[in-house]
C-alpha positions in Angstrom: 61.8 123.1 88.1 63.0 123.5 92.0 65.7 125.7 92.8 67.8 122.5 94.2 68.1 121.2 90.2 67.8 124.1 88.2 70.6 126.9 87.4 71.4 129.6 89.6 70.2 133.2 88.5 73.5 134.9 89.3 76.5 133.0 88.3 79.8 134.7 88.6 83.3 133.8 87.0 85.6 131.7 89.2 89.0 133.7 89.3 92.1 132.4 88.4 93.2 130.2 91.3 90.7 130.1 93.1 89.1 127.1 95.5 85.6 125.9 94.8 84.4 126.2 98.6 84.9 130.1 98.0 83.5 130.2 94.7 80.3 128.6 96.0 80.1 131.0 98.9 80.5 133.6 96.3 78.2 131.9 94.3 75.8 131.7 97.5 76.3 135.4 98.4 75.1 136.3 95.2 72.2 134.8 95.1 71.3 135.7 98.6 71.7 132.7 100.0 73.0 131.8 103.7 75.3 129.1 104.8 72.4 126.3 105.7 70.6 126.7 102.7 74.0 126.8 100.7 74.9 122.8 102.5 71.4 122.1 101.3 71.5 123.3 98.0 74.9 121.2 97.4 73.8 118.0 98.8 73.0 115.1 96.3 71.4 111.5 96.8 73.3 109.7 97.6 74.6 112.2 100.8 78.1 113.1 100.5 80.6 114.8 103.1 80.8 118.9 102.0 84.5 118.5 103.6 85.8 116.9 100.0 85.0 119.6 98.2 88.6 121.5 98.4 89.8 117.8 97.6 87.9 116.3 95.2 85.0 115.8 93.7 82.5 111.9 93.3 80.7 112.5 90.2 77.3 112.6 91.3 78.5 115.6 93.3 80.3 117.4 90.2 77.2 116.9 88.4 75.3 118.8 90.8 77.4 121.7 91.2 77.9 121.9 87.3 74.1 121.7 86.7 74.0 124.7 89.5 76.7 126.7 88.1 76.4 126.0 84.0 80.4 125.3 84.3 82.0 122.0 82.9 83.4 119.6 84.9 86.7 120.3 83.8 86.6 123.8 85.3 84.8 122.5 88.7 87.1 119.9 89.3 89.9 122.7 88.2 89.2 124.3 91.8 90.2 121.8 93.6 92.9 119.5 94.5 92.0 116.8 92.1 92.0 118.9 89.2 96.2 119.3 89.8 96.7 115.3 90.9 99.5 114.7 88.4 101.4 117.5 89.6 101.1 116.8 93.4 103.1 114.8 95.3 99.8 113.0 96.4 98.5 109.6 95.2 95.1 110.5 95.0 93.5 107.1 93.6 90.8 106.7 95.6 88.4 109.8 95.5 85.0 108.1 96.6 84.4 110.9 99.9 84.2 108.2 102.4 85.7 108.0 105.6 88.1 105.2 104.6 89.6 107.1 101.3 90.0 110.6 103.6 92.0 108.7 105.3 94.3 106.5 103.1 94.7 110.0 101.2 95.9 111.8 104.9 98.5 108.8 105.7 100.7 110.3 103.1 102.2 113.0 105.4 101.8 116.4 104.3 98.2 116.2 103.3 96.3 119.4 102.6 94.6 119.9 106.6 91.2 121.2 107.3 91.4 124.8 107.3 93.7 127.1 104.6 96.3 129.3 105.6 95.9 133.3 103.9 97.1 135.9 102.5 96.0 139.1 104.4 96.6 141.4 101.2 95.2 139.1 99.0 91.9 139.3 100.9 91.8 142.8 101.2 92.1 143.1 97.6 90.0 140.8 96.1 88.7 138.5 98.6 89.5 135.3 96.9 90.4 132.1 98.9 93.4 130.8 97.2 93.3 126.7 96.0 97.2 126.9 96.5 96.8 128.4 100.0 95.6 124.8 101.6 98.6 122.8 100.2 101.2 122.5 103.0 104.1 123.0 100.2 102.7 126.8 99.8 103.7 129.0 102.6 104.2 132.6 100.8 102.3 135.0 98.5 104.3 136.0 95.2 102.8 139.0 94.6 102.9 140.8 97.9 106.0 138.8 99.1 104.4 137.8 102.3 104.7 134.9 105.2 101.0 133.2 104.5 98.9 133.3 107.9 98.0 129.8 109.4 95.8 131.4 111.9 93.3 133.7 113.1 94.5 136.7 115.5 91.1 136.4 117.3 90.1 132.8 117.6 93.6 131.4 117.3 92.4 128.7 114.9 93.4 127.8 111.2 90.8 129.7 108.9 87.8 127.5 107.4 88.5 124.8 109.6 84.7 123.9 110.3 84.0 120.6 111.1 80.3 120.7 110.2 80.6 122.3 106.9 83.2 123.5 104.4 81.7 126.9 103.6 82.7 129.5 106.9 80.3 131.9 108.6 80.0 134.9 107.1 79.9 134.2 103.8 79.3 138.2 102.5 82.3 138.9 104.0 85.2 136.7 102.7 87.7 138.5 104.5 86.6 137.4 107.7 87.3 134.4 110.3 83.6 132.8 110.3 85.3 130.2 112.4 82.6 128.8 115.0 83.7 130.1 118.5 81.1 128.6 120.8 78.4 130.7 120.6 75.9 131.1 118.1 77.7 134.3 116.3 81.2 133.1 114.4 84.5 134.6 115.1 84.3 137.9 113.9 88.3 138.5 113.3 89.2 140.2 110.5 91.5 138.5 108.5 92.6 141.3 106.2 93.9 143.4 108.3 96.4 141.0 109.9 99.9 141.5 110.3 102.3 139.0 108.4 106.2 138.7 108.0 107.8 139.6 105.3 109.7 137.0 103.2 113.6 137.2 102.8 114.6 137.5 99.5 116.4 134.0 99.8 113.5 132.1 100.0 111.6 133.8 96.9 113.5 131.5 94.5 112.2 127.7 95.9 108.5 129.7 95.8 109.2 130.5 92.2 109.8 127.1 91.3 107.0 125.3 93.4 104.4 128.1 91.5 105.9 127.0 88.1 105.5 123.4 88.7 101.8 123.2 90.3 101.3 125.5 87.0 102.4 122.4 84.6 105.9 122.9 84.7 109.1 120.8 84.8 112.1 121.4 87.2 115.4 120.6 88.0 116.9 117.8 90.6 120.4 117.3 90.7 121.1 118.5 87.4 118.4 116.1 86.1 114.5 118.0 84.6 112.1 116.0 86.3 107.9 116.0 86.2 106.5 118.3 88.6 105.1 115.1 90.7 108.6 113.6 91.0 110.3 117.6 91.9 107.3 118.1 94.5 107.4 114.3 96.2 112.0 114.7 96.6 111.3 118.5 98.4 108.9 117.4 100.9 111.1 114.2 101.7 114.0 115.6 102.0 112.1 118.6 103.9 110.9 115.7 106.6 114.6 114.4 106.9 116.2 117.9 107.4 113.2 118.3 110.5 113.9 115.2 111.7 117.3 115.6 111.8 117.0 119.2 113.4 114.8 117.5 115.9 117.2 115.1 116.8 119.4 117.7 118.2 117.9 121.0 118.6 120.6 122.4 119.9 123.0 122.3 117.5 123.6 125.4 115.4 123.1 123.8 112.0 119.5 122.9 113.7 118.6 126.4 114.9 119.1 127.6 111.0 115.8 125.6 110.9 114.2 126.0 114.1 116.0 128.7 116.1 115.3 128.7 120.0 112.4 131.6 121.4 109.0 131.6 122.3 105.9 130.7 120.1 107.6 128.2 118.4 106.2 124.6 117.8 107.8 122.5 120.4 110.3 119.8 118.7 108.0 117.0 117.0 109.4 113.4 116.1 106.4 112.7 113.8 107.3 115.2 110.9 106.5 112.6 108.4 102.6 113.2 109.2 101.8 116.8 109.8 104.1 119.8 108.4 105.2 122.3 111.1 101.9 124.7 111.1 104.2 127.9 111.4 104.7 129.0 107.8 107.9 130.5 108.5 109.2 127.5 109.9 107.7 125.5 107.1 109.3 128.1 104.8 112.6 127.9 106.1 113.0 123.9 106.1 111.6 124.0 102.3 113.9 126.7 101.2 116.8 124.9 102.5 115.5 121.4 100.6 115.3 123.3 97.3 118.5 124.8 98.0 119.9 121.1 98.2 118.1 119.8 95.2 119.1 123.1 93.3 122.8 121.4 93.0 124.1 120.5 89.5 124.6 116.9 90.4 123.8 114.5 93.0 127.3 114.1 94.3 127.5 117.9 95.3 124.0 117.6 96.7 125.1 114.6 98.9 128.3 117.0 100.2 126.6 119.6 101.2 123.3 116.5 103.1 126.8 114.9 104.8 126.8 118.0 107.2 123.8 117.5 108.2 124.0 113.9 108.8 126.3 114.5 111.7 123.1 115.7 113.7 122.0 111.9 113.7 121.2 110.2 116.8 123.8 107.5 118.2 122.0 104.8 117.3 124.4 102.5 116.4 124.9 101.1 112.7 121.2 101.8 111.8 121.6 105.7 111.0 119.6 105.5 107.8 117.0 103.3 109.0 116.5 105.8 111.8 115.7 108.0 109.1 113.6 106.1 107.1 111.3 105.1 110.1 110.3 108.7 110.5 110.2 109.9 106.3 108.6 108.8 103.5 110.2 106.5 100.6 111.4 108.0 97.9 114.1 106.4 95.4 116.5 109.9 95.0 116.2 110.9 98.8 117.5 107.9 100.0 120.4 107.9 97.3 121.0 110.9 98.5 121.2 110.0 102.1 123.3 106.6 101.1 125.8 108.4 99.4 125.8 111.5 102.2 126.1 108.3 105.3 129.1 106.9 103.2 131.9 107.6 105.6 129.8 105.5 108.0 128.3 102.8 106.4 128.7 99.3 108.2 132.0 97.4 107.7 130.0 94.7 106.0 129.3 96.7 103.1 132.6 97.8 102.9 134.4 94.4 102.6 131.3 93.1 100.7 132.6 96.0 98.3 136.3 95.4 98.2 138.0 94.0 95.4 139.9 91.0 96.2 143.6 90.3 95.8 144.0 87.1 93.2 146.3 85.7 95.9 144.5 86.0 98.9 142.6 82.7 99.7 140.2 81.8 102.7 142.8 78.9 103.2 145.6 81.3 103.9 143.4 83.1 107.1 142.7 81.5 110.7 140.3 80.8 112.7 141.6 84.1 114.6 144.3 85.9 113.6 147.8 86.0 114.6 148.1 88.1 117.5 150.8 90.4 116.8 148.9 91.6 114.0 145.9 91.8 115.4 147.8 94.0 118.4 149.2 96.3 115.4 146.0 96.7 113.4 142.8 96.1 115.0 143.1 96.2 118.9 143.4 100.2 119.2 140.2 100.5 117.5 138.3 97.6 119.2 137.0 97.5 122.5 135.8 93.8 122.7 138.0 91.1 123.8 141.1 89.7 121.8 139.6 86.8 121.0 136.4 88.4 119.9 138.4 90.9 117.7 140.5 88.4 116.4 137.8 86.4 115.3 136.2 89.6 113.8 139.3 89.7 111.6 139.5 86.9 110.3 135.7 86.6 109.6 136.3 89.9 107.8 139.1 88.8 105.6 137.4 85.9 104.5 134.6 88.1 103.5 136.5 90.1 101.4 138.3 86.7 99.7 135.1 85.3 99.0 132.5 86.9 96.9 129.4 87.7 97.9 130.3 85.9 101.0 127.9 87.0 104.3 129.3 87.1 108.1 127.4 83.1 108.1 128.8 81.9 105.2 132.7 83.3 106.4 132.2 81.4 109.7 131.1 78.5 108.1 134.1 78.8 105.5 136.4 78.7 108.6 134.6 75.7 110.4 132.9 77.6 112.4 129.4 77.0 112.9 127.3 79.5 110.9 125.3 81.4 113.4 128.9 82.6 115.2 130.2 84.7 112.3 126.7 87.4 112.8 126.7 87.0 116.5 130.2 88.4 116.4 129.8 91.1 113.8 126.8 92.1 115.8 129.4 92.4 118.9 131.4 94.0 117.5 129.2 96.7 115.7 127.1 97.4 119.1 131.4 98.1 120.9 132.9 99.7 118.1 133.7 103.2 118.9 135.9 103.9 116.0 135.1 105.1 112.0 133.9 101.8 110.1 136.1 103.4 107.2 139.1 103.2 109.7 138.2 99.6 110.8 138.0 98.6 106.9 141.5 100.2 106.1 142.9 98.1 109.2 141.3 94.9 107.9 142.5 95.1 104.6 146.3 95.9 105.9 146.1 92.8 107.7 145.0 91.1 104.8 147.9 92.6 102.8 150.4 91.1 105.5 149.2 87.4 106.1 151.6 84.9 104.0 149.0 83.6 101.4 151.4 80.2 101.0 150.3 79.1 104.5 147.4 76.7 104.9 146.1 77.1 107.8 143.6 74.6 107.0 146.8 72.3 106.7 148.0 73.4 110.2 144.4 72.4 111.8 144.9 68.9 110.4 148.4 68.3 111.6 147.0 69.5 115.2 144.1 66.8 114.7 146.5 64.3 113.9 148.8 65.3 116.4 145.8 64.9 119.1 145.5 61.4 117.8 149.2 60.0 118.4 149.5 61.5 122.0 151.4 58.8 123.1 154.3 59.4 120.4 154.8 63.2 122.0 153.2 64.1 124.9 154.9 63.0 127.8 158.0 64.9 126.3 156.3 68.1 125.4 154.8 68.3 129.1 158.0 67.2 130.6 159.6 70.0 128.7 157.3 72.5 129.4 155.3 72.0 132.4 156.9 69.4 134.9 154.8 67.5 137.2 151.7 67.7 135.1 149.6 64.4 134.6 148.4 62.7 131.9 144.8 64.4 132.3 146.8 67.7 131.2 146.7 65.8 127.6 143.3 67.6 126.5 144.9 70.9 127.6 148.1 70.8 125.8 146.7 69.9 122.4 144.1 72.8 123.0 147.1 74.9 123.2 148.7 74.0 120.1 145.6 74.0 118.7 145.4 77.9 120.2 148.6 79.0 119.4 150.1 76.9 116.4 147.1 76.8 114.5 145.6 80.1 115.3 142.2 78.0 115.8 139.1 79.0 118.4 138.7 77.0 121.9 135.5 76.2 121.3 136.7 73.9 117.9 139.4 72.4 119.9 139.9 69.0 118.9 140.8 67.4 122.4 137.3 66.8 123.3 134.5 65.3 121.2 132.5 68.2 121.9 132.9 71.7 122.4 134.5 72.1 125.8 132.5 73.0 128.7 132.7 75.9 130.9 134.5 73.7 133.5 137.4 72.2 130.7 137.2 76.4 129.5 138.4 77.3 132.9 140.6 74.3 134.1 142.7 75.1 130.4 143.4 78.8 131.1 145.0 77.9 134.5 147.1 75.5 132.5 147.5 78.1 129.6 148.9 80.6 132.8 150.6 77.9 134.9 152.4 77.5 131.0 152.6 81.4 130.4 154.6 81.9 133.5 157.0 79.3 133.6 157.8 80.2 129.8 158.3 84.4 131.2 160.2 82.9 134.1 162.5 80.9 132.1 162.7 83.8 129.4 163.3 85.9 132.6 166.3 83.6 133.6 168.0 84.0 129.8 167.6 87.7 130.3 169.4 88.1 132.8 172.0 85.5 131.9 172.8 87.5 129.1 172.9 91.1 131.1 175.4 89.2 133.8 179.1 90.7 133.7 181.1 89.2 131.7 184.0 87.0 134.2 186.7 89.7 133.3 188.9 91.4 135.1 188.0 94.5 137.1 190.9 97.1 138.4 192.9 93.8 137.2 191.1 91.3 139.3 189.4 88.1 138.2 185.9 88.1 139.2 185.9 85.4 140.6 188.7 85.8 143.0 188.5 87.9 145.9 189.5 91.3 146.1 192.5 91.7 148.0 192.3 94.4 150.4 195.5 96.7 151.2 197.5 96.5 153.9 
């Protein structure tokens, strides 16, 4: 039999934890064999890709290296990734060691890199490469209560991050680099004698619990025991959302808990989602926080202590949480979380949409725009569009809450409005609204408190339509009355502004015209509407000060209106 089927002479016994690219460089080492002849000796027909060892394992290939070793399967596939795919947040379904399937598997964000960070004690000691050590959730050592090193203090690279094979130069040595350097001797750095941080006693805690669920165990979210799978997949979530949000604004002070300002530090990244910070402190910090968060007894305290740190979000209008989900991965609590943590700010439609109506209120008894001294009271110190925009808004907002289920189309369209105007507005609105949406929802629903719900204002529209088709029976005398000297083309004009100001409806559903007036009958009313405006102040001027005259009385016994005689 050839030594490529047959059993190694010199097997040793994997330790606890360990990864199988070690063991076989163990395995190698003891057999005296070097780091070509080890590739060659683990290839299999057909060829697979030595990188997927730490990953997983096709079958042909955990045939092979169970033939080699005289180990089952189930311990093989044990040392690597694969062997704990229930309890990683991970969907590894697709484990053929192509191209394609690396690839689908590294789209999930977070995925174990090429390379493993270390344990500088842990190599000295024993010199076993940890399986635990490559998985981007792991950034301390337990036992020595250690930072894990991400790089080498010679080469400056991630350890075992060969390209051309897993197993690392230097294979008697496990404590050093073996990274290839560009010349034909590996980095020579060794590992075990690097310096590393110590870890605050704070953080030890989240470490604990991430050990005891990649060991099999359960944990606690929220109050709620949850699989180690569903524990795992909420931390690094909400891990991504607290660095995106840090990102976002760096310079606040609730970001530099995270990421505190000096040099060495990764420079801000907006594509958390993809890659972890490669810093294990960082990485530490950000994950310590996370399981600090979903440490809380129930999801309402949890979503207190997120809503601080929603106030780092970006100004991007009303889209906060899609912000956030653009740049993090789905998952069902997290987004609860961040739902019930955005609350203060979530859009006005969702307020109304939630707001129980009053039996009363009825989308007959609001206008095409609301009355203007309520809107004046209510809603114009928080808007900044125009009146008639924000008036519109109103009563497009009222309607909503009167009707159930009722969107910003459907409200339009329950005023007479055509459908596409009620969004367009809202969206106006929304993109010029500079005030709390919880503010603007209190407003709306005073107003709808105050309107008289025994007016019809569908009523008043129809008298104005009948009104606009007896002209003849009124106008003359209204115009007379009102504005003198205007001609009979002022007709269209002065049943607009009954229609404006008696029934509270839009110009643009005027009935004076067949069709929606123009910009040129738009412009020609509003000098009538002013021409009308003034003459009505003038006149109200003339009353005023009618009523502040002097009374015709005497003064120092004089009538007014006799002249003072003057003494002789």
């Amino acid at each position: 039999m050839s030594m490529w089927t047959q059993l190694a002479p010199i097997v040793p016994v994997p330790a606890d934890g360990e990864g199988l690219d070690g063991y076989l460089e163990r395995l190698g080492c003891a057999n005296g064999i070097d780091r070509p002849a080890l590739s060659r000796l683990c290839q299999t027909s057909p060829r697979h890709s030595l990188g997927i060892i730490p990953l997983f394992l096709p079958g042909p290939l955990a045939d092979h290296i169970s033939t080699l070793t005289n180990l089952n399967r189930t311990t093989i596939t044990a040392m690597t990734l694969e062997g704990c795919r229930d309890r990683l947040p991970y969907r590894m379904t697709k484990t053929e060691g192509d191209a394609n399937s690396l690839q689908s598997l590294r789209r999930q964000g977070w995925f174990p890199p090429k390379g493993s960070a270390y344990c500088p004690r842990c190599l000295a000691v024993d010199g076993i490469w940890r399986l635990s050590w490559r998985l981007p959730l792991v950034t301390m050592c337990l036992e020595h209560q250690l930072y894990l090193n991400w790089q080498c203090g010679d080469c400056r690279k991630m350890p075992r991050s060969v390209r051309s094979t897993i197993f690392k130069g230097h294979m008697d040595n496990p404590a050093v680099c073996g990274n290839p350097n560009g010349t034909k001797t590996p980095c020579s750095g060794d590992l075990s004698s690097a310096q590393s941080c110590p870890v605050p006693v704070a953080q030890l805690r989240f470490a604990g619990r991430i050990r005891t669920v990649l060991a099999g165990g359960r944990a606690s979210v929220c109050g709620q025991e949850v699989t180690s799978r569903e524990y795992l997949s909420s931390l690094k979530a909400l891990a991504i959302v607290l660095l995106q949000l840090a990102s976002a604004q760096p310079t606040a002070s609730l970001s530099q808990i995270l990421i505190p300002p000096g040099p060495g530090l990764p420079p801000v990244d907006r594509h958390w989602a993809a890659a972890p910070p490669r810093d294990t402190a960082l990485r530490s910090r950000v994950l310590a926080c996370a399981d600090t968060l979903l440490s809380k007894t129930t999801v309402h305290a949890t979503a207190e202590d997120l809503r601080e740190w929603m106030s780092l979000l970006p100004q991007v209008g009303e889209a906060r949480l899609k912000w956030l989900a653009d740049r993090s991965p789905t998952d069902p609590l997290i987004m609860r979380l961040l739902r019930m943590a955005d609350q203060d700010r979530w859009r006005v439609s969702r307020l109304l949409s939630s707001t129980a109506p009053e039996q009363k209120l009825s989308p007959r008894a609001v206008p095409q725009q609301l009355p203007k001294h309520l809107y004046d009271r209510h809603l114009a110190p928080l808007l900044t569009t125009r009146s008639t925009t924000g008036r519109l808004f109103g009563s497009l907002s009222i309607v909503r809450i009167a009707v159930k289920n009722a969107t910003w189309a459907i409200a339009a369209k329950v005023l007479g409005l055509p459908p596409e105007l009620g969004p367009r507005t809202a969206r106006t609105v929304h993109q010029r609204m500079s005030a709390d949406p919880r503010q603007l929802h209190s407003a709306i629903v005073s107003i709808a408190g105050e309107l008289d719900c025994s007016r019809d204002w569908r009523v008043e529209e129809d008298r104005v339509r009948e009104l606009n088709d007896s002209r003849d029976t009124w106008m003359q005398t209204w115009l007379h009355e009102r504005v003198p000297g205007s001609r009979a083309s002022s007709a269209p004009y002065a049943v607009t502004y009954r229609w404006i100001h008696e029934a509270h409806g839009l110009l643009m559903t005027t009935p004076a015209w067949s069709a929606a007036p123009g910009p040129d009958e738009r412009a020609q009313y509003r000098a009538f509407e002013k021409r009308l405006r003034l003459r009505n102040c003038s006149n109200e001027d003339v009353a005023l000060f009618d009523s502040r005259r002097v009374p015709n009385t005497s003064l120092m016994g004089l009538p007014l209106d006799s002249p003072m005689k003057s003494g002789r």
